[in-house]
C-alpha positions as a Markdown table, in Angstrom:
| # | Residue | x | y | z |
|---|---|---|---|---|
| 1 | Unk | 71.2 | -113.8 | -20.2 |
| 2 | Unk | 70.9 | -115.2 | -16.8 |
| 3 | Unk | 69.4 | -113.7 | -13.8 |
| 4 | Unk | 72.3 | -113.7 | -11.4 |
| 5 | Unk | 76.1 | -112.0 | -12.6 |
| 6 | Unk | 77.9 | -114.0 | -14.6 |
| 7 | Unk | 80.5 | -111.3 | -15.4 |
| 8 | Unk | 81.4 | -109.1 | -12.3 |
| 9 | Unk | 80.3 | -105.9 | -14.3 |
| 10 | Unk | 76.7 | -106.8 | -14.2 |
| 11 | Unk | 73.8 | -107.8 | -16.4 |
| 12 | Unk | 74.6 | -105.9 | -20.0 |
| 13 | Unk | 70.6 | -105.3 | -21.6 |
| 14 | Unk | 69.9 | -107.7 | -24.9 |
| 15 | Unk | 69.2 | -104.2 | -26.5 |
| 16 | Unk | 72.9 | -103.2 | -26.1 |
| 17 | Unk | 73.9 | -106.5 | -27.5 |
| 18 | Unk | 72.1 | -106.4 | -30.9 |
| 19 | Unk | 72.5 | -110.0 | -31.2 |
| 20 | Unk | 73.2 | -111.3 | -34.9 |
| 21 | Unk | 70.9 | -114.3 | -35.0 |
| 22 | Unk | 69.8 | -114.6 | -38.5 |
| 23 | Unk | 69.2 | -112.8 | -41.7 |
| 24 | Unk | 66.0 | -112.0 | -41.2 |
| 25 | Unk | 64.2 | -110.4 | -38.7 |
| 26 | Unk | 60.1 | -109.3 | -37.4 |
| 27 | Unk | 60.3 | -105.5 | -37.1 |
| 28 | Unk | 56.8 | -105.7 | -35.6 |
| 29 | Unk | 57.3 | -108.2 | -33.3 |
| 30 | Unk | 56.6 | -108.2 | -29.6 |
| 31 | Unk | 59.3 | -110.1 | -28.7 |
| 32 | Unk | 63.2 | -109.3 | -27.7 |
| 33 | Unk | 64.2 | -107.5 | -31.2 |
| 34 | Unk | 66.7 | -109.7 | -33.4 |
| 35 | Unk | 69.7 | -108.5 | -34.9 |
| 36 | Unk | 70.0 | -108.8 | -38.7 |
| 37 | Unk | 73.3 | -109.9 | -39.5 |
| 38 | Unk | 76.7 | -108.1 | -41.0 |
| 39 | Unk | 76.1 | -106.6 | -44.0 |
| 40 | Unk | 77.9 | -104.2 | -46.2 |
| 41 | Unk | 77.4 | -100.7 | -46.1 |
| 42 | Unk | 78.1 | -100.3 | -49.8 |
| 43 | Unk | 75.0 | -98.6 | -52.1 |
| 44 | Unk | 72.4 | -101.5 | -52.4 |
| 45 | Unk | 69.1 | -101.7 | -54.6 |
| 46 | Unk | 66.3 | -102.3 | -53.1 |
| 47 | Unk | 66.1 | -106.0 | -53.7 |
| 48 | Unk | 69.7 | -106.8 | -51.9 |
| 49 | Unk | 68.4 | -105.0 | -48.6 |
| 50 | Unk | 68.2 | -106.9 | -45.6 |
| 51 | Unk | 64.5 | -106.5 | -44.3 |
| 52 | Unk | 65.9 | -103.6 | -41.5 |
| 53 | Unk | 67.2 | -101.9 | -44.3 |
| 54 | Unk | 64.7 | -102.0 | -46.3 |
| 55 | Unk | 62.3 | -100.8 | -43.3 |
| 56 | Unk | 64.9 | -97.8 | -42.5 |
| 57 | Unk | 65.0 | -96.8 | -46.1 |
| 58 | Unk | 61.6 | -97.0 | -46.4 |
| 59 | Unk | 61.0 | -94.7 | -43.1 |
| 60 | Unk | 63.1 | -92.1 | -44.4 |
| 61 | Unk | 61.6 | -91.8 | -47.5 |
| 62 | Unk | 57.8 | -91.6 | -45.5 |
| 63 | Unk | 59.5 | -89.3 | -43.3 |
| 64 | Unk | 60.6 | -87.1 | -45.7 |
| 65 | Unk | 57.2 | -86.9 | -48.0 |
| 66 | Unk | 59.0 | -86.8 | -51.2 |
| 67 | Unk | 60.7 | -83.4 | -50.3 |
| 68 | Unk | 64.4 | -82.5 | -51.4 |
| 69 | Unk | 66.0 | -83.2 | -47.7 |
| 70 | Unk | 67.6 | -80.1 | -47.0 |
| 71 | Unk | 70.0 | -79.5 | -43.7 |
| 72 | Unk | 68.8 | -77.3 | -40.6 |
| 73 | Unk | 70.6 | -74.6 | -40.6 |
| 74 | Unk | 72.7 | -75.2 | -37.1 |
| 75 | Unk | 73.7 | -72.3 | -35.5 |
| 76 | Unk | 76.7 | -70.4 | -35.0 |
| 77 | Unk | 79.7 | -72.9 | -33.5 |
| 78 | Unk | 81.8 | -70.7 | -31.8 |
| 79 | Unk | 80.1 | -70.0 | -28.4 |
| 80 | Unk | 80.0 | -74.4 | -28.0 |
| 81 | Unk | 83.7 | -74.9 | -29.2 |
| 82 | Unk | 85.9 | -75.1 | -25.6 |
| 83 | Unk | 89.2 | -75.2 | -24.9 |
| 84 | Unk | 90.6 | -78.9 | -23.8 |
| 85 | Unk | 90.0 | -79.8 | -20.9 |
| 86 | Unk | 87.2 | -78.3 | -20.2 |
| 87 | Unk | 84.0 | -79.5 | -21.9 |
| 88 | Unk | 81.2 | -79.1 | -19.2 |
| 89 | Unk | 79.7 | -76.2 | -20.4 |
| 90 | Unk | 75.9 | -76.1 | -20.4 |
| 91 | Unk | 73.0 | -74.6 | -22.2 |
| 92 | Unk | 69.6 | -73.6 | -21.1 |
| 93 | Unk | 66.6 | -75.5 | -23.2 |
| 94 | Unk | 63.3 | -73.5 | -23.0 |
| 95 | Unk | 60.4 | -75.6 | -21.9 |
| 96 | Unk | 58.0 | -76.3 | -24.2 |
| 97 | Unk | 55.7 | -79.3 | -25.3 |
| 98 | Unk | 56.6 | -81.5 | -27.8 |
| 99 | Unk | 55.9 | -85.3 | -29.7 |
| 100 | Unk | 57.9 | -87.6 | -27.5 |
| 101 | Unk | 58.1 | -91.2 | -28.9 |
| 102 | Unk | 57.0 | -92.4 | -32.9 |
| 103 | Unk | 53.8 | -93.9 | -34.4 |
| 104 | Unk | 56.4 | -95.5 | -36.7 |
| 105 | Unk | 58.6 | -98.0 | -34.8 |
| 106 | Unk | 61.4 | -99.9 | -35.6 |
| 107 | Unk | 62.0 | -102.0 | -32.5 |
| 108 | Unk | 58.4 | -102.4 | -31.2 |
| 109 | Unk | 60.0 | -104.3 | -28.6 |
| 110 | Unk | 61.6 | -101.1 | -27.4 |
| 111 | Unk | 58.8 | -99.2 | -26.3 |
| 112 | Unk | 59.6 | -96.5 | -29.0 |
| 113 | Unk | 55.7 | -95.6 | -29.6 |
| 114 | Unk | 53.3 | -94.4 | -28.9 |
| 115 | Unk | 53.9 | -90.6 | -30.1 |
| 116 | Unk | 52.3 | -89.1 | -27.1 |
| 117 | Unk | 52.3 | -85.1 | -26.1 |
| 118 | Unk | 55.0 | -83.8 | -23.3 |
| 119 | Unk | 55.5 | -80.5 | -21.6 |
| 120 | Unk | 58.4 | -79.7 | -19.9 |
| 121 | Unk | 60.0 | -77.0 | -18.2 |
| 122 | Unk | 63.5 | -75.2 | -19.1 |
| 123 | Unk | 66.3 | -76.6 | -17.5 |
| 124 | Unk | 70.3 | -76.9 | -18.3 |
| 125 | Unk | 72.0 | -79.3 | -20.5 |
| 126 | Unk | 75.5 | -80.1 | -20.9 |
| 127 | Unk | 76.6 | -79.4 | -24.8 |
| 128 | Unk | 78.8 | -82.3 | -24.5 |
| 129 | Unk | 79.3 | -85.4 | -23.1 |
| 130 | Unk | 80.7 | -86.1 | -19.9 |
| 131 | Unk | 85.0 | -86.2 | -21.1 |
| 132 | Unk | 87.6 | -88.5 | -19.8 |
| 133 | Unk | 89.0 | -85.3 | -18.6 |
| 134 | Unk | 86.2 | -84.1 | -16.7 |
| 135 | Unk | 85.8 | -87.4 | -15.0 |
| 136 | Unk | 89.0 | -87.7 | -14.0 |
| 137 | Unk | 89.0 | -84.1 | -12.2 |
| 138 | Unk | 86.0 | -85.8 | -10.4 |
| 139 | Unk | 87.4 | -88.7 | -9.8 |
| 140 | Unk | 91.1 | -87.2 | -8.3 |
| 141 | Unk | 88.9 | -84.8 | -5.7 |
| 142 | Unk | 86.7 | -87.3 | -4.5 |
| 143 | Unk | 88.4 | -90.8 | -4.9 |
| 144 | Unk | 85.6 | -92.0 | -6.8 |
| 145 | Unk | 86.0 | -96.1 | -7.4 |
| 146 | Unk | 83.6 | -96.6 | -10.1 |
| 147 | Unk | 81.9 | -100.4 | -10.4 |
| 148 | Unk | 83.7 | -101.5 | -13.6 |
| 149 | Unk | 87.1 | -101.0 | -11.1 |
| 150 | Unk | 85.5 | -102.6 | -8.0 |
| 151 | Unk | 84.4 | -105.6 | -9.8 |
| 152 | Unk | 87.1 | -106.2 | -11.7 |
| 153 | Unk | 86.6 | -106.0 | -15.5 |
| 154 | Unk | 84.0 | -104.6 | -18.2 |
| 155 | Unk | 82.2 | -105.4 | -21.3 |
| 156 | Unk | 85.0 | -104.2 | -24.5 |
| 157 | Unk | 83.9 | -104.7 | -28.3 |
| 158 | Unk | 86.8 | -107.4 | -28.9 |
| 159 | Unk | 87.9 | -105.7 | -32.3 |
| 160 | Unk | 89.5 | -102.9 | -30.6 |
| 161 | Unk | 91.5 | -105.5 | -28.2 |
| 162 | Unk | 94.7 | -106.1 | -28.9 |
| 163 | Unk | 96.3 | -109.5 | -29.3 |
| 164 | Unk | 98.3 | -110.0 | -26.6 |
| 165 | Unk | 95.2 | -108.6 | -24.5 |
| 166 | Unk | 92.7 | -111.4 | -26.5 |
| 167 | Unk | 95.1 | -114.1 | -26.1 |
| 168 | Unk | 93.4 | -113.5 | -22.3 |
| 169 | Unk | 89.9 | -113.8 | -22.7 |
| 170 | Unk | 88.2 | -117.1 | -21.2 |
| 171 | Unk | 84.2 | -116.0 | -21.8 |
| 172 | Unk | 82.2 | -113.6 | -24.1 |
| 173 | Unk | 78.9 | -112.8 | -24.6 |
| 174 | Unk | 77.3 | -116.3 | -26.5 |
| 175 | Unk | 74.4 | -114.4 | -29.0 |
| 176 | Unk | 77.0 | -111.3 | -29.6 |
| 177 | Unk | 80.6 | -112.8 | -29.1 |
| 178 | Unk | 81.7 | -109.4 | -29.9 |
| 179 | Unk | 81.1 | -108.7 | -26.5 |
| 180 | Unk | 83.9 | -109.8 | -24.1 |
| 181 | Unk | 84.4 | -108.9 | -20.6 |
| 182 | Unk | 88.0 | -107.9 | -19.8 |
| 183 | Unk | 89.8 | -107.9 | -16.8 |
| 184 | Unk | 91.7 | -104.6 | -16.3 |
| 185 | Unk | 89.3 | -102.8 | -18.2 |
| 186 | Unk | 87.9 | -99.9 | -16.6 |
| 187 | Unk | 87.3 | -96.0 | -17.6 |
| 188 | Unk | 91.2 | -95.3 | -17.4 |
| 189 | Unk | 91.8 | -98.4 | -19.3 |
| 190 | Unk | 89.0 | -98.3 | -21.9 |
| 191 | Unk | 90.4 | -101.8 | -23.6 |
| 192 | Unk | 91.8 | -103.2 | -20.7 |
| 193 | Unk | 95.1 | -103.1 | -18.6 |
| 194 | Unk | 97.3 | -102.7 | -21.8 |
| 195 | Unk | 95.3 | -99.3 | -23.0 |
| 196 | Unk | 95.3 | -96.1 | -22.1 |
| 197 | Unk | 93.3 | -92.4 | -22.7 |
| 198 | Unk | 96.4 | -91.1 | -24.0 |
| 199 | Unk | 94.9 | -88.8 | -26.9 |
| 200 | Unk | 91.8 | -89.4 | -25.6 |
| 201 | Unk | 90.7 | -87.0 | -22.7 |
| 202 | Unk | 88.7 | -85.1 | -24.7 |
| 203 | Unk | 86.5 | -88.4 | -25.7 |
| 204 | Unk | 83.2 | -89.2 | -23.8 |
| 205 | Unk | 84.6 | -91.3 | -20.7 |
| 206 | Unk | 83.0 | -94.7 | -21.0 |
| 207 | Unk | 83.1 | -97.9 | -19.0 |
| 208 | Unk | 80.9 | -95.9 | -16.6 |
| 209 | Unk | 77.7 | -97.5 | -15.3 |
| 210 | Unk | 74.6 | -95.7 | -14.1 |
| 211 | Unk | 75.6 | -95.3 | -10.6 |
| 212 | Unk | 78.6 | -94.1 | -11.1 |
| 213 | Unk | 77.1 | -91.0 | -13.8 |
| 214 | Unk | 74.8 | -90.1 | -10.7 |
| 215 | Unk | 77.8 | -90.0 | -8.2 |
| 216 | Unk | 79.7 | -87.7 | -10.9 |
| 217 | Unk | 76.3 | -85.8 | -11.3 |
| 218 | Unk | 75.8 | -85.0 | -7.7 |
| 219 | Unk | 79.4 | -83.6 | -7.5 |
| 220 | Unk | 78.8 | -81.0 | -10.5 |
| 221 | Unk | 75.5 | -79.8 | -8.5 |
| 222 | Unk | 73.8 | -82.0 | -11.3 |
| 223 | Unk | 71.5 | -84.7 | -12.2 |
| 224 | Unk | 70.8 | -87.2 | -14.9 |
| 225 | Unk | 68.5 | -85.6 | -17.8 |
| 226 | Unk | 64.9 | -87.6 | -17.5 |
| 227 | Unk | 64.4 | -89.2 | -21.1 |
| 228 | Unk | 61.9 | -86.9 | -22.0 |
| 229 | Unk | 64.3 | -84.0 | -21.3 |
| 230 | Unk | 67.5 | -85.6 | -23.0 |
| 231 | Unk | 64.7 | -86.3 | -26.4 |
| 232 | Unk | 63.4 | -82.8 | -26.5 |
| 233 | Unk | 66.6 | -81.6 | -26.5 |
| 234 | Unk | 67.6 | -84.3 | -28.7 |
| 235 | Unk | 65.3 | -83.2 | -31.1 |
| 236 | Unk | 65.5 | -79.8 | -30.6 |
| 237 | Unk | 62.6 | -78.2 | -31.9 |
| 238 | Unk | 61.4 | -80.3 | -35.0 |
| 239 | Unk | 59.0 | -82.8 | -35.2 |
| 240 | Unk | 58.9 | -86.3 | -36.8 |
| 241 | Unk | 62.5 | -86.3 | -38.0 |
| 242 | Unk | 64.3 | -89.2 | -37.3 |
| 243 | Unk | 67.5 | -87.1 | -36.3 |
| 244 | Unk | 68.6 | -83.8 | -34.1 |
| 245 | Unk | 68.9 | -82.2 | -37.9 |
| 246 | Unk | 66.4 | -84.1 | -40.1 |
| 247 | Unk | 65.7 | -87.1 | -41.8 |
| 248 | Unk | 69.2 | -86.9 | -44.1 |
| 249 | Unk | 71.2 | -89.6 | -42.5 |
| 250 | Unk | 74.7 | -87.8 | -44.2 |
| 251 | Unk | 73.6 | -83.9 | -45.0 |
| 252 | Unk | 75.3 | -82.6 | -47.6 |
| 253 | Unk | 77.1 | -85.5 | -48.0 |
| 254 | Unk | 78.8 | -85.2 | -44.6 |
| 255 | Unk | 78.6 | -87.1 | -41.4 |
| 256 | Unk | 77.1 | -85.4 | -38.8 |
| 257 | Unk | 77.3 | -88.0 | -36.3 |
| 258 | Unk | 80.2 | -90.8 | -35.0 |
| 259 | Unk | 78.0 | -94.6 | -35.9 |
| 260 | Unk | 79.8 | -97.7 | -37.9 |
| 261 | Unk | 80.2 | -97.9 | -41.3 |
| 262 | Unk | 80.9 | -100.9 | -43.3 |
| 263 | Unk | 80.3 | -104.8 | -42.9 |
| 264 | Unk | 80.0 | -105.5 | -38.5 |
| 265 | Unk | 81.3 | -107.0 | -36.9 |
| 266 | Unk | 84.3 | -107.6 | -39.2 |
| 267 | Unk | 85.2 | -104.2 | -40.7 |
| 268 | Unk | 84.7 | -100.1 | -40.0 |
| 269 | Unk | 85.6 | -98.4 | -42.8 |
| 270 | Unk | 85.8 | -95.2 | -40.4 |
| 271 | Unk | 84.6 | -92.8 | -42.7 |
| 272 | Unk | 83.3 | -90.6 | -40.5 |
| 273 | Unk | 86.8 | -90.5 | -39.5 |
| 274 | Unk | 86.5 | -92.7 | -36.1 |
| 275 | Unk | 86.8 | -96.5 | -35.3 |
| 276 | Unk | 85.5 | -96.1 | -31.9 |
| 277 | Unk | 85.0 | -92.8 | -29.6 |
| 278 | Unk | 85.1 | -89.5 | -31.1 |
| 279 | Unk | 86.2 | -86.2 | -29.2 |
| 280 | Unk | 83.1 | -85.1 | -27.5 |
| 281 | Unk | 83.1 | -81.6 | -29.3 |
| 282 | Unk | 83.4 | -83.1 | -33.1 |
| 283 | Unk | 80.5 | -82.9 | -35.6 |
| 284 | Unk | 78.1 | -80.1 | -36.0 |
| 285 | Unk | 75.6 | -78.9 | -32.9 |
| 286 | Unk | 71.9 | -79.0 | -33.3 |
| 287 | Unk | 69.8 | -76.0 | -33.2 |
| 288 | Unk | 69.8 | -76.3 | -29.3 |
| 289 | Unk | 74.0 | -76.3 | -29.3 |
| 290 | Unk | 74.2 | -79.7 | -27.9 |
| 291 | Unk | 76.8 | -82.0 | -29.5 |
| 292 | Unk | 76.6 | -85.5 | -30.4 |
| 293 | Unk | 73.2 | -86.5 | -29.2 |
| 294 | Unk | 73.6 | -89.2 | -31.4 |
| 295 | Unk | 76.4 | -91.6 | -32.5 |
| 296 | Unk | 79.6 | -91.9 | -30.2 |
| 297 | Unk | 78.6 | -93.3 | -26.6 |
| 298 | Unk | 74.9 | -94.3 | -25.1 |
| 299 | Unk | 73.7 | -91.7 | -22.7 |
| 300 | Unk | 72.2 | -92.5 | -19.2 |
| 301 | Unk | 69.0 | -91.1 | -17.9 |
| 302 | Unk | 67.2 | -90.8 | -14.9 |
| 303 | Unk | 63.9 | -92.6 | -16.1 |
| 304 | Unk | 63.4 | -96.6 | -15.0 |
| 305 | Unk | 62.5 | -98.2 | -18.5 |
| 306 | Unk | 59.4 | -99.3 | -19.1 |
| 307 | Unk | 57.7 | -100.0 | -22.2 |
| 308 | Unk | 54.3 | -98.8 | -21.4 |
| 309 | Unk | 53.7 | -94.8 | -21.7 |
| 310 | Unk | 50.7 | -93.0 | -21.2 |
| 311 | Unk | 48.3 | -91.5 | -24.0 |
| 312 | Unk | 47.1 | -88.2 | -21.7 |
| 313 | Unk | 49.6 | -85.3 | -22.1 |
| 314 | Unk | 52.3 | -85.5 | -19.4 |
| 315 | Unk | 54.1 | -82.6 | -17.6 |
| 316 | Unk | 57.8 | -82.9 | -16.6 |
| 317 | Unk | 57.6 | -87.1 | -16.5 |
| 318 | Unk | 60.3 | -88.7 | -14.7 |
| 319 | Unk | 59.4 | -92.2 | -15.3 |
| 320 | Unk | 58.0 | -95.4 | -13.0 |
| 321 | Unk | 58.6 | -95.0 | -10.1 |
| 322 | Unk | 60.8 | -98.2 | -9.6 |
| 323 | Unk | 62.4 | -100.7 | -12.1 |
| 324 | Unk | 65.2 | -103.2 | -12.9 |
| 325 | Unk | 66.9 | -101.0 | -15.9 |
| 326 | Unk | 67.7 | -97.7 | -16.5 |
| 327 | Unk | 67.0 | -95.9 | -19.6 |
| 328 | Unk | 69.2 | -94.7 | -22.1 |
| 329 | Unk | 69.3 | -93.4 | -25.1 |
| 330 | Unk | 70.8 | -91.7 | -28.4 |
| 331 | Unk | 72.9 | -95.0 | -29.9 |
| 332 | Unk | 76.5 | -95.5 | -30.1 |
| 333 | Unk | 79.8 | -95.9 | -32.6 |
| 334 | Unk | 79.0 | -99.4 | -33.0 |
| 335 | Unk | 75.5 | -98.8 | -34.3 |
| 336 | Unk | 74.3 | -98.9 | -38.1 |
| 337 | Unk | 71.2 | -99.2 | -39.6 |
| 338 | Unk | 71.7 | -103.0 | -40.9 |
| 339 | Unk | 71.3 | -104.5 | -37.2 |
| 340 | Unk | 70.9 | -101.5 | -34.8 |
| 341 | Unk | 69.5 | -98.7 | -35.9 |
| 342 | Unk | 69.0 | -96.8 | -32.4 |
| 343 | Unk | 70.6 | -93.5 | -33.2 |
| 344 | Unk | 67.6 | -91.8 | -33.5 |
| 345 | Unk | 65.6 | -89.7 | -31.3 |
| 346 | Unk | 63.0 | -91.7 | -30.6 |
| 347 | Unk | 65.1 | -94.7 | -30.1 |
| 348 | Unk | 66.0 | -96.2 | -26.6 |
| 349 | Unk | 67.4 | -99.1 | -24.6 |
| 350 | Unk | 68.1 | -100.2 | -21.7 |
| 351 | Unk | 70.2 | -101.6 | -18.9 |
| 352 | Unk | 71.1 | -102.5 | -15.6 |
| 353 | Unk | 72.0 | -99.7 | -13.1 |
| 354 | Unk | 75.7 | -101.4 | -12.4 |
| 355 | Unk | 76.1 | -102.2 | -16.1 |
| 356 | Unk | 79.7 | -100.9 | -17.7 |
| 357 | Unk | 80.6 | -101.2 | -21.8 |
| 358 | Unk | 82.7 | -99.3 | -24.0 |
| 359 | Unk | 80.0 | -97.9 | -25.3 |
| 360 | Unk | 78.2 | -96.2 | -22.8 |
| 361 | Unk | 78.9 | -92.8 | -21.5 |
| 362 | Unk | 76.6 | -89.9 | -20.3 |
| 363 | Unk | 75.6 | -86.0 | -20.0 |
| 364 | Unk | 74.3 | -83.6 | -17.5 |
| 365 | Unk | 71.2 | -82.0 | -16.7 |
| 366 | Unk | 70.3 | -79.2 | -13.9 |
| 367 | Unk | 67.1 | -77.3 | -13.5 |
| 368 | Unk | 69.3 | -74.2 | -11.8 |
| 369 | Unk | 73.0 | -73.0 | -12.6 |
| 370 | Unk | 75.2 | -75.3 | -10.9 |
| 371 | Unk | 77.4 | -74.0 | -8.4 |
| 372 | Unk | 80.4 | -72.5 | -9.7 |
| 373 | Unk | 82.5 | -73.9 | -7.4 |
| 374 | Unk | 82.8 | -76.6 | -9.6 |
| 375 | Unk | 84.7 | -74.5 | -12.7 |
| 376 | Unk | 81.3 | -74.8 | -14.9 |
| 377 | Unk | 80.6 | -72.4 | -17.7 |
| 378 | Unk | 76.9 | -71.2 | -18.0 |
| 379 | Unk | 76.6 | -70.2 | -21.5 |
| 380 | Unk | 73.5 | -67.9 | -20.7 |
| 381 | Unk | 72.8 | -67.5 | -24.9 |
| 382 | Unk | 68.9 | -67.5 | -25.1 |
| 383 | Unk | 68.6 | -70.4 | -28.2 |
């Protein structure tokens, strides 16, 4: 990528791009991590793995110690289940100290280890992510403009364009041409000017960069969870487990979580029932109540990425105190564990604080009730 905008939405992070460069990759390199290629999703043996699968499958199985993978129990869904439109409903997270981080990386590059001890105090996290419908009660009082509509387009996975909308397209991303910059496409549009959110307000509202989830935030009486907050609570009491539930990437069978399935870029099999955003309240809770902090849309956080982290035990970190990207975290729809297998806990990315995809949404942190004024429900159940 250049240094300077080529697209009007900004610089989009290599990380978010996953590039497919060849069939093999360096797990343990230093360098930019490589995508892996498109493979099937289909039951493999061992020996038709791609070297990422083979690394996944073979942290799994370490991770789970030769133990029958059994599910958490989750708890009891029906204080978390809200009525359309309203999703903004919160939960306090007791403090605690926890493991932050993995001694067993995928993407060295990432910054995903250390493992290194953090304490934190309690604070408030939304359950969901932030809906179309909530942003657009946001947006109507305030006039919000976000960047994606001041500059003029937005990054769109091209297999959800449609043709008349592709017969447009002058430019894409040149490592992942799946990556297209659309004019017209903005939150409202999600895959440009001939789409809509109709059956869609109660999806994560994407197409949002960093600066616009801290305008949104500061109009709830809210703030951007700092990464340590948003992987406790991602994690949500366990530690070591490679998801908010386990190491089980399908317990019971099921899908607990909205990531691709099948051969990418060329086919999703949607068998967790979703070719691109899911409703923000689908799939089970974790044992903190919070939904989907994995799969569907990339969360924002506070935190400026960096890659270096501190060995001593930290207490409520917020990050460097100055930087080029933004952190975030918890994967997306597009992800699967044959090029990008970020929808774990401990995995992260990065981008630019003006960067806008189709991929990239966001939740919401306080460290005191926010103001009622703005039509929040405090679910005040002690988890």
């Amino acid at each position: 990528m250049v240094a300077q905008r080529t697209c009007p939405v900004g610089l989009m992070a290599f990380a978010l791009l996953c590039v497919v460069a060849q069939d093999t990759c360096d797990l343990t390199s230093k360098e930019t991590p490589c995508g892996c290629g498109a493979l099937k999703r289909k039951a493999k043996d061992k020996d038709s793995l791609t070297p990422l699968e083979k690394t996944v499958t073979t942290l799994e199985e370490i991770m789970n110690g030769g133990e029958s993978n059994k599910a958490v129990p989750q708890p009891r869904d029906a204080f978390v289940e809200s009525e359309y439109p309203r999703t903004n409903d919160m939960v306090l997270i007791k403090g605690g100290e926890f493991t932050m981080g993995t001694d067993k990386p995928v993407f060295v590059a990432d910054g995903e280890g250390p493992s290194r001890k953090v304490k934190l105090q309690e604070f408030y996290l939304d359950i969901h992510e932030v809906s179309n419908a909530e942003f657009e009660i946001f947006c109507n009082e305030t006039k919000h403009k976000t960047e994606a509509e001041s500059y003029g387009d937005s990054f769109v996975f091209d297999p959800l364009l449609s043709e008349e909308t592709r017969k447009t397209l002058t430019q894409a991303v040149a490592a992942a041409p799946w990556w297209v910059p659309v004019k017209g496409a903005d939150w409202r549009h999600p895959e440009g000017p001939d789409s809509n959110l109709k059956g869609r307000m109660d999806h994560p509202v994407v197409h949002v960069s960093w600066n616009d989830a801290v305008a949104y935030c500061k109009w709830a009486g809210k703030r951007l969870p700092t990464e340590a907050e948003w992987e406790y609570a991602c994690r949500s009491g366990l530690e070591n487990r490679l998801y908010p539930w386990g190491n089980n990437l399908n317990p019971r069978g099921e899908h607990w979580m909205n990531i691709w399935q099948g051969k990418f870029p060329e086919e999703d099999t949607e068998e967790d029932g979703y070719k691109s955003t899911a409703p923000v309240t689908t799939f089970p809770a974790n044992a903190f109540g919070l939904k989907n902090m994995v799969g569907n849309v990339w969360e924002w956080t506070s935190d400026w990425w960096s890659i270096k982290h501190p060995s001593y035990l930290q207490e409520n970190p917020v990050g460097p105190e100055a930087g080029e990207d933004k952190v975030k975290k918890g994967g997306s729809y597009m992800c699967h564990k044959s090029y990008c297998f970020r929808y774990r806990c401990a995995a992260r990315s990065q981008n630019t604080p003006d960067s806008a995809a189709g991929n990239l949404g966001f939740r919401c942190a306080s460290n005191e009730l926010p103001s009622k004024s703005k039509n929040t429900n405090i679910l005040k159940d002690e988890l």
